[in-house]
TORROBA-398109 format. One record per residue (C-alpha): residue in one letter; x, y, z. Coordinates in steps of 0.1 Angstrom, whole numbers. Layout:
<atoms>
{code: A | X: X | Y: Y | Z: Z}
...
</atoms>
This chain:
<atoms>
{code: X | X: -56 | Y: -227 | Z: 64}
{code: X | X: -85 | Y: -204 | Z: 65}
{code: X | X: -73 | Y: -163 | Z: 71}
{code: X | X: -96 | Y: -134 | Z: 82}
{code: X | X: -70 | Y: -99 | Z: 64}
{code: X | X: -81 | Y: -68 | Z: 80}
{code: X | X: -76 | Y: -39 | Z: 49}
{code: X | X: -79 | Y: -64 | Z: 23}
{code: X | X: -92 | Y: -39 | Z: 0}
{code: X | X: -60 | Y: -14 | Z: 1}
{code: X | X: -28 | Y: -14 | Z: -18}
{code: X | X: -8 | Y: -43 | Z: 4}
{code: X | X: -37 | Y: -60 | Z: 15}
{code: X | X: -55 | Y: -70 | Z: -16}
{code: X | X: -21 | Y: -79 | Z: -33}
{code: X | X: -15 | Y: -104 | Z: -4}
{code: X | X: -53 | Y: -115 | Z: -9}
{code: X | X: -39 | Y: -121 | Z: -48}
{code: X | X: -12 | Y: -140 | Z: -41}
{code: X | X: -28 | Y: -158 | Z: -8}
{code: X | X: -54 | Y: -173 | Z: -36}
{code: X | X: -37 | Y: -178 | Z: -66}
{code: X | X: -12 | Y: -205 | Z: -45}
{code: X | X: 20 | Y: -182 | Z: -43}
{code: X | X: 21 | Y: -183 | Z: -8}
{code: X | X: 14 | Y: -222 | Z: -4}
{code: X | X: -27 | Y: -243 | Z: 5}
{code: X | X: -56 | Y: -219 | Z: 16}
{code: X | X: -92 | Y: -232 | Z: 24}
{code: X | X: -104 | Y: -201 | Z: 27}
{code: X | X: -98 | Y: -161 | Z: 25}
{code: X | X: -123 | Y: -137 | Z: 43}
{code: X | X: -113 | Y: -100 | Z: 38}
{code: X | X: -127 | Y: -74 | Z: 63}
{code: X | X: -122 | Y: -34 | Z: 51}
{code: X | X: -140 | Y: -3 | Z: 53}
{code: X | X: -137 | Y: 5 | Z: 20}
{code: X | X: -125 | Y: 44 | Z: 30}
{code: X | X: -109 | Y: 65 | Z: 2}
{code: X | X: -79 | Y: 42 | Z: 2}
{code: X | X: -100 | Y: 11 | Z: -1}
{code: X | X: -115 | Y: -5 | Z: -39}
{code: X | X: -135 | Y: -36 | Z: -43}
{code: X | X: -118 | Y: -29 | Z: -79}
{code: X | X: -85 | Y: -36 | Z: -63}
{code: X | X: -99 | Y: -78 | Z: -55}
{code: X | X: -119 | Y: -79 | Z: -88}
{code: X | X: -96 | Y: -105 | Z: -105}
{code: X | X: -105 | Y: -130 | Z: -77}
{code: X | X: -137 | Y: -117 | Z: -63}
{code: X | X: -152 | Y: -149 | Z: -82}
{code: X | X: -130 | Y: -174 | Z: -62}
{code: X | X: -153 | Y: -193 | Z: -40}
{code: X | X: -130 | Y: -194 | Z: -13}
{code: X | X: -131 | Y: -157 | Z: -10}
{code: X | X: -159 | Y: -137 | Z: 9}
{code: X | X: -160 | Y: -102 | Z: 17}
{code: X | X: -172 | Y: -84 | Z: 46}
{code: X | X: -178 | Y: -42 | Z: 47}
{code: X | X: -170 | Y: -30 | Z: 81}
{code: X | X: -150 | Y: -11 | Z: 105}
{code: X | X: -127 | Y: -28 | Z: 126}
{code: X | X: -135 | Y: -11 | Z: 158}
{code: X | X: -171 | Y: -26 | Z: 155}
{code: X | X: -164 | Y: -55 | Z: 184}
{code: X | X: -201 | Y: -71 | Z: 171}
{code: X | X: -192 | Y: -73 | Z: 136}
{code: X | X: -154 | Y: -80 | Z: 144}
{code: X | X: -159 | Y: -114 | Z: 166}
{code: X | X: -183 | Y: -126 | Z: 136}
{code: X | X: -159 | Y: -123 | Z: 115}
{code: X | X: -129 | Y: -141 | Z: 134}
{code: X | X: -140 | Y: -184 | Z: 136}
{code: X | X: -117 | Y: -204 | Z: 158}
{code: X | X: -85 | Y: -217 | Z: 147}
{code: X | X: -80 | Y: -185 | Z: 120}
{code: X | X: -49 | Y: -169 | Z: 109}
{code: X | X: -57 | Y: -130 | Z: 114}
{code: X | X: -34 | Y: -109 | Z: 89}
{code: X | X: -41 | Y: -75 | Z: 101}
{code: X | X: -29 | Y: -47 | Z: 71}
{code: X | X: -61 | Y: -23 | Z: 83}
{code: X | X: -46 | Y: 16 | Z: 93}
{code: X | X: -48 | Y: 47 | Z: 83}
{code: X | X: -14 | Y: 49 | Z: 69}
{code: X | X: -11 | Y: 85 | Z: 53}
{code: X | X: 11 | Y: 110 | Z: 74}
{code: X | X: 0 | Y: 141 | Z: 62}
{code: X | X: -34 | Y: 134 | Z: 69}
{code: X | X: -24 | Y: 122 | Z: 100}
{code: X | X: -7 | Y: 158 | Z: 106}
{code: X | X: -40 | Y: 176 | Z: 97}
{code: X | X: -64 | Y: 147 | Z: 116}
{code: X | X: -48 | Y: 124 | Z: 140}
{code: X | X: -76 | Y: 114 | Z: 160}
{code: X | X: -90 | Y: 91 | Z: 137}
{code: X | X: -54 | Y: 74 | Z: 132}
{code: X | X: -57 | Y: 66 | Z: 167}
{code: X | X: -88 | Y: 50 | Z: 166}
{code: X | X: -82 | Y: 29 | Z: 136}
{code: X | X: -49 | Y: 20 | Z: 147}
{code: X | X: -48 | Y: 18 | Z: 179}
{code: X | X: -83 | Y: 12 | Z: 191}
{code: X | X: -93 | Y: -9 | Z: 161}
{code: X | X: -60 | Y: -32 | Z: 167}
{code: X | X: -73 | Y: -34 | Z: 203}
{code: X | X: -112 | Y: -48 | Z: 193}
{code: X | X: -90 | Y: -70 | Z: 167}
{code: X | X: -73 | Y: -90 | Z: 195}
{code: X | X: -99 | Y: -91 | Z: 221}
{code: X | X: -119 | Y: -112 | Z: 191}
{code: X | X: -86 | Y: -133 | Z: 184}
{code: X | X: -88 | Y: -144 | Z: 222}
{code: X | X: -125 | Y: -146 | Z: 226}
{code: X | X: -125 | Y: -166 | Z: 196}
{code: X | X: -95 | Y: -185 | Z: 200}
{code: X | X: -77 | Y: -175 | Z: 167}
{code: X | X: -47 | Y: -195 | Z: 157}
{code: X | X: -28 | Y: -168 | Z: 152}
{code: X | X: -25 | Y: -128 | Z: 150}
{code: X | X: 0 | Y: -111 | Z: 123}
{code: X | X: -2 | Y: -72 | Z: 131}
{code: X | X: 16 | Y: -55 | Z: 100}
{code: X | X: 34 | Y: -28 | Z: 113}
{code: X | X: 64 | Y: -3 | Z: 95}
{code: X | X: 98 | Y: 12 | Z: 97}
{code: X | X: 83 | Y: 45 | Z: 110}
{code: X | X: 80 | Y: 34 | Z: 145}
{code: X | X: 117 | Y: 32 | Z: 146}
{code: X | X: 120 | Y: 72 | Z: 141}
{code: X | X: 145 | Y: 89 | Z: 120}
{code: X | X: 183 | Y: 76 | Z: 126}
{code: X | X: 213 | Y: 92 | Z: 110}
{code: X | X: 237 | Y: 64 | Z: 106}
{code: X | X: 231 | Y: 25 | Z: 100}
{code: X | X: 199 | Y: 5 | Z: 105}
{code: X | X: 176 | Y: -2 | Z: 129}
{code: X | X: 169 | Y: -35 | Z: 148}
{code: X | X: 137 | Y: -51 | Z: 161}
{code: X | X: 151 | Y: -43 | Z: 196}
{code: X | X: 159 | Y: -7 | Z: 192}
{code: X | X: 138 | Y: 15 | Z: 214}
{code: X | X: 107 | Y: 30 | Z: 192}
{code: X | X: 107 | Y: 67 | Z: 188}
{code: X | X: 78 | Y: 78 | Z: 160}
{code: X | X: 78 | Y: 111 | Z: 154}
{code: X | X: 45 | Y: 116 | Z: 137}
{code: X | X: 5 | Y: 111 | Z: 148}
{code: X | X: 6 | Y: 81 | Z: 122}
{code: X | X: 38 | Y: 63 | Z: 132}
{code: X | X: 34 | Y: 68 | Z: 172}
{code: X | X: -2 | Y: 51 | Z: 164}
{code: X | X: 14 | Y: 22 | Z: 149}
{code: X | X: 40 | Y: 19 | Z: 173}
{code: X | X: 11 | Y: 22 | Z: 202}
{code: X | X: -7 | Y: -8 | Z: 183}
{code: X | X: 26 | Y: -30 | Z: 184}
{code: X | X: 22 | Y: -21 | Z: 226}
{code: X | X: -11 | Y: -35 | Z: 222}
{code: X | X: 0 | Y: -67 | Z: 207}
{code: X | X: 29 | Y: -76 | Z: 230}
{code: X | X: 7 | Y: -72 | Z: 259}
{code: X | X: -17 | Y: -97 | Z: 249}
{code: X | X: 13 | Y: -120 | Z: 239}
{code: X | X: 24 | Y: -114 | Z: 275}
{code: X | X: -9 | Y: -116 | Z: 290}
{code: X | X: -30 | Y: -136 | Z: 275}
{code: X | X: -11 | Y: -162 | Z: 258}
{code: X | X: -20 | Y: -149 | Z: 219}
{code: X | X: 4 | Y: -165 | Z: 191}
{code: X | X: 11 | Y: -130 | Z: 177}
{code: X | X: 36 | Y: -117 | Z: 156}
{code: X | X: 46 | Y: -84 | Z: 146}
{code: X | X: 65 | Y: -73 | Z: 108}
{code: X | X: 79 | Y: -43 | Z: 102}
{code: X | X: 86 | Y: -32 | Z: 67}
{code: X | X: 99 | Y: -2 | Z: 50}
{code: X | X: 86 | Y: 13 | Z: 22}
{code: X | X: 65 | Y: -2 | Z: -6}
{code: X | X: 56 | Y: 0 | Z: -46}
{code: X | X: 39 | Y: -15 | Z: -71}
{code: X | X: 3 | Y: -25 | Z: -84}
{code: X | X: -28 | Y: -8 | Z: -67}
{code: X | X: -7 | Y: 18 | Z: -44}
{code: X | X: -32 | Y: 46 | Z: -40}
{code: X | X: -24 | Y: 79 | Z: -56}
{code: X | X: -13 | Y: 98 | Z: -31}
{code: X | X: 18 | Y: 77 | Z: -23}
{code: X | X: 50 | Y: 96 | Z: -31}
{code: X | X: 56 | Y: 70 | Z: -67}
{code: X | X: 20 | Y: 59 | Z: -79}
{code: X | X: 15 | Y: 101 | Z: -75}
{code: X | X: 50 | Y: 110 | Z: -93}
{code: X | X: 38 | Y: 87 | Z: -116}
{code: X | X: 5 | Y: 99 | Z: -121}
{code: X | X: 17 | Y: 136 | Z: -125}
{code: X | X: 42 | Y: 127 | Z: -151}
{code: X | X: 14 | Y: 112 | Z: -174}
{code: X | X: -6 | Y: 139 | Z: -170}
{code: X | X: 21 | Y: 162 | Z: -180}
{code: X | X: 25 | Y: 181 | Z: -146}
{code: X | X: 57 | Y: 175 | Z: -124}
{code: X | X: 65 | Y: 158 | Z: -89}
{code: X | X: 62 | Y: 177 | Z: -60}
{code: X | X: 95 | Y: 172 | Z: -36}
{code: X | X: 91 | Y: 178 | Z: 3}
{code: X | X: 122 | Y: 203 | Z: 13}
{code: X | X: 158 | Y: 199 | Z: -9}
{code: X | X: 150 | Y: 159 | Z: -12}
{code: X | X: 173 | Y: 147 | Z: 5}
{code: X | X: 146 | Y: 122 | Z: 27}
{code: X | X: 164 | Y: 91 | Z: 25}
{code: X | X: 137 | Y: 59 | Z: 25}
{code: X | X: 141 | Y: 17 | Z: 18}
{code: X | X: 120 | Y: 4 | Z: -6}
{code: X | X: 105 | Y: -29 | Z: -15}
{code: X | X: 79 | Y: -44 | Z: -42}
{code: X | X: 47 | Y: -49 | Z: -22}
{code: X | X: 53 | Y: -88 | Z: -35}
{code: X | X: 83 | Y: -96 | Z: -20}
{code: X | X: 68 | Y: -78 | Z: 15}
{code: X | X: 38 | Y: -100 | Z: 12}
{code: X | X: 62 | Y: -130 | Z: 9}
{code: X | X: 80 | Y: -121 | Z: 38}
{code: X | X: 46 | Y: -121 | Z: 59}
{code: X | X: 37 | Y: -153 | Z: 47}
{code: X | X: 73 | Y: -165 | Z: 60}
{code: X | X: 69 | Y: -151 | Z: 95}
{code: X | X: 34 | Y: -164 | Z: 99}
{code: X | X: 48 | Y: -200 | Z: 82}
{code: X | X: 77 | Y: -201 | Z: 104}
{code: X | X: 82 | Y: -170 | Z: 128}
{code: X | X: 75 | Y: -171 | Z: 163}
{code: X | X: 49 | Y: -164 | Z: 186}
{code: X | X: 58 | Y: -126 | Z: 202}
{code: X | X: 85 | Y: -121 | Z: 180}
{code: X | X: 95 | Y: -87 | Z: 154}
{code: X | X: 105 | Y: -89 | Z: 122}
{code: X | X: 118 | Y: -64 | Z: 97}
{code: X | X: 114 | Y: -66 | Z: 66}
{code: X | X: 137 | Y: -51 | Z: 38}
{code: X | X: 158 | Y: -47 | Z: 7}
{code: X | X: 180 | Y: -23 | Z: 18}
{code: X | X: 176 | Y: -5 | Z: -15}
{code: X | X: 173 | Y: 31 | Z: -4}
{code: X | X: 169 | Y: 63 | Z: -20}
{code: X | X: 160 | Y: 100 | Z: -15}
{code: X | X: 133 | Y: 115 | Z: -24}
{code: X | X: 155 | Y: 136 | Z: -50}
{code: X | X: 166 | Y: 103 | Z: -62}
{code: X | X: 133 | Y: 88 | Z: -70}
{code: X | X: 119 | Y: 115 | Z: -89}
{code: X | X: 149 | Y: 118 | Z: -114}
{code: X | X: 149 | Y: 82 | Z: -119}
{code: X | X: 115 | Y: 82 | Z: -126}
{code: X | X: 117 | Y: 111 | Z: -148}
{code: X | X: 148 | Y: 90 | Z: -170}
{code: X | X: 121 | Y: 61 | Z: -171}
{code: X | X: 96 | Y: 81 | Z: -187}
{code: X | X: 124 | Y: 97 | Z: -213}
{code: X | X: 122 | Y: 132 | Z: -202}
{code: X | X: 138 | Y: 162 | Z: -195}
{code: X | X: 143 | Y: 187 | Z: -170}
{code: X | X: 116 | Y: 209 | Z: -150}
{code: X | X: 99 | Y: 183 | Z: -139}
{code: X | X: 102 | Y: 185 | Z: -101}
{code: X | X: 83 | Y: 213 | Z: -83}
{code: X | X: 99 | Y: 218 | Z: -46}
{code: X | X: 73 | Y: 223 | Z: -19}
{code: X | X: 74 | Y: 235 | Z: 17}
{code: X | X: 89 | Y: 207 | Z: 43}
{code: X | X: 59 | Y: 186 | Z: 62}
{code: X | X: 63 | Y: 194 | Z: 104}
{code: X | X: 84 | Y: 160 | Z: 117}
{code: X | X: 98 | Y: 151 | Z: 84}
{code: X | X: 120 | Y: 122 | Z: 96}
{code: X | X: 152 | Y: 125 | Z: 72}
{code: X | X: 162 | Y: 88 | Z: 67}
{code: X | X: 148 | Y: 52 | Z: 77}
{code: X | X: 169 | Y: 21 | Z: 68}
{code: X | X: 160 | Y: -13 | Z: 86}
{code: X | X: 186 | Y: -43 | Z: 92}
{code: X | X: 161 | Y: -76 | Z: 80}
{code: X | X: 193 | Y: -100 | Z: 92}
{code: X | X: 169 | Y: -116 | Z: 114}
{code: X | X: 139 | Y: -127 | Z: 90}
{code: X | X: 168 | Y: -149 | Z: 72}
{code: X | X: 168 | Y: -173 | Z: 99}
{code: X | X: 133 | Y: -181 | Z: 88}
{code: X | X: 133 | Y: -167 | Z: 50}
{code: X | X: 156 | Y: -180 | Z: 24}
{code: X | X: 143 | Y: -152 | Z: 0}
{code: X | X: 161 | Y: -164 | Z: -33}
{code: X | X: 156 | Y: -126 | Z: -46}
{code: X | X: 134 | Y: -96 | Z: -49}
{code: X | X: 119 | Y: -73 | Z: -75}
{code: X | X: 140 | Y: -48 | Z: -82}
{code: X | X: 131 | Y: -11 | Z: -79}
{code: X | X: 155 | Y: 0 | Z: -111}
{code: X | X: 137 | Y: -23 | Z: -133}
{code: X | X: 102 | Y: -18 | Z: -122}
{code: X | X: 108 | Y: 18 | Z: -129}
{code: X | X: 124 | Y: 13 | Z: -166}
{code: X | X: 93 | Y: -9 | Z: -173}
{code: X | X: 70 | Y: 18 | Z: -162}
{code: X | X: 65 | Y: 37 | Z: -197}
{code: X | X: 54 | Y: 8 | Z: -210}
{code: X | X: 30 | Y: -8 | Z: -181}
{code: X | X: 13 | Y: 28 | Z: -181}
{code: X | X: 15 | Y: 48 | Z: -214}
</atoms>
């Protein structure tokens, strides 16, 4: 299989680019990873395969349609991880999450059906769902975002049904909550709480806390794209989940116990506008096409922090 990943240089992208080319996620002829390379974005994040001769890389925005349809050969998988993906910055600056998301996705698929792609996997998240109260939320519950970032990814899923509808793309769409683990950019709420404790400051907590969020190890969600785009079907949604969740409050203590200290450690900060209090998905469905066998555990990844990073 050859595979064109859109943000291959970011924190999800480059760690399915890892385990795309070390033979985790089963025979690849051939990896070609299109990104920007914004603030988010490292070459050093693909260093320990960038000599892989199945690899290339290509600098370049994703709403350049020239540069996009020479990127995308016929037959191709297309993994698209490419978004801005930070709310807060979407808060302060959402036109450019539209573009990215939305209009980039757009160029993205019009070169998947000029160029006859094999198929499209648009990587999507938990926030287009909205905030809900009680239970979990199904691939067929209506979206609700409730920030610039997460209505822009929920207007890029639109965009990716339609062309399933109308033009006949083999598409697929995952949804995942949220994730951890190795090249997760700084300003993420545990590589950042992480960051501060080394440093000796503390972890800054939006409102009382009490945010609830489901995590997963950005492994285990790279796995579970592999399995839809191995076995899920065209036009189809899949969540993707552990239903390990935690608040905010919850995290930061746990992290504080991994690194062996004591109290003072969490500063509370003024709420964000649209904070959406919890997010919990119900991944039943990817089963049917996923006999995940287990998954990396948060609790442990944090006790083996100290150690990874001191």
């Amino acid at each position: 299989m050859d595979y064109l990943v859109t943000g291959g240089a970011g924190f999800i992208g480059s760690n399915y680019v890892r385990m795309l080319l070390s033979g985790e996620l089963g025979p690849v002829n051939s990896v070609k990873v299109l990104d920007k390379l914004t603030y988010a974005g490292s070459l050093e994040n693909l260093k320990q395969i960038s000599n892989d001769p199945r690899f290339t890389f290509v600098q370049g925005d994703i709403c350049d349609e020239v540069l996009v349809a020479s990127c995308i050969d016929e037959g191709i998988i297309i993994v698209h991880f490419a978004a801005e993906s930070h709310v807060d910055r979407s808060i302060s600056g959402p036109s450019e999450f539209v573009r990215t998301n939305v209009l980039g996705t757009q160029v993205l698929l019009d070169g998947a059906i000029k160029n006859k792609a094999k198929t499209f996997l648009h990587v999507s998240t938990d926030e287009v769902y909205g905030s809900i109260q009680v239970g979990s939320s199904v691939e067929t519950d209506p979206l609700l975002p409730n920030s610039p970032y997460s209505a822009s990814k929920a207007a890029s899923d639109m965009l990716v049904r339609s062309y399933v509808q109308t033009y006949g793309l083999d598409a697929r769409i995952t949804r995942c909550c949220n994730n951890y683990g190795h090249n997760q950019y700084p300003e993420k709420f545990i590589p950042l709480a992480i960051k501060n404790l080394k440093e000796g400051g503390r972890i800054p907590i939006y409102g009382d806390g009490s945010n609830i969020r489901e995590w997963i190890h950005v492994d285990d969600h790279c796995s579970g794209i592999q399995a839809v785009i191995q076995n899920g079907k065209s036009g189809e949604i899949y969540n993707i989940g552990t239903g390990e969740t935690y608040s905010n409050l919850e995290i930061a203590n746990l992290l504080i116990s991994a690194f062996g200290l004591g109290a003072g450690k969490i500063e509370f900060v003024s709420d964000r506008p649209g904070h959406d209090l919890r997010y919990a998905l119900n991944s039943e469905k990817i089963t049917q096409i996923y006999a995940r066998s287990g998954h990396k555990n948060l609790l442990k990844y944090f006790r083996e922090l100290p150690y990874e990073l001191g």
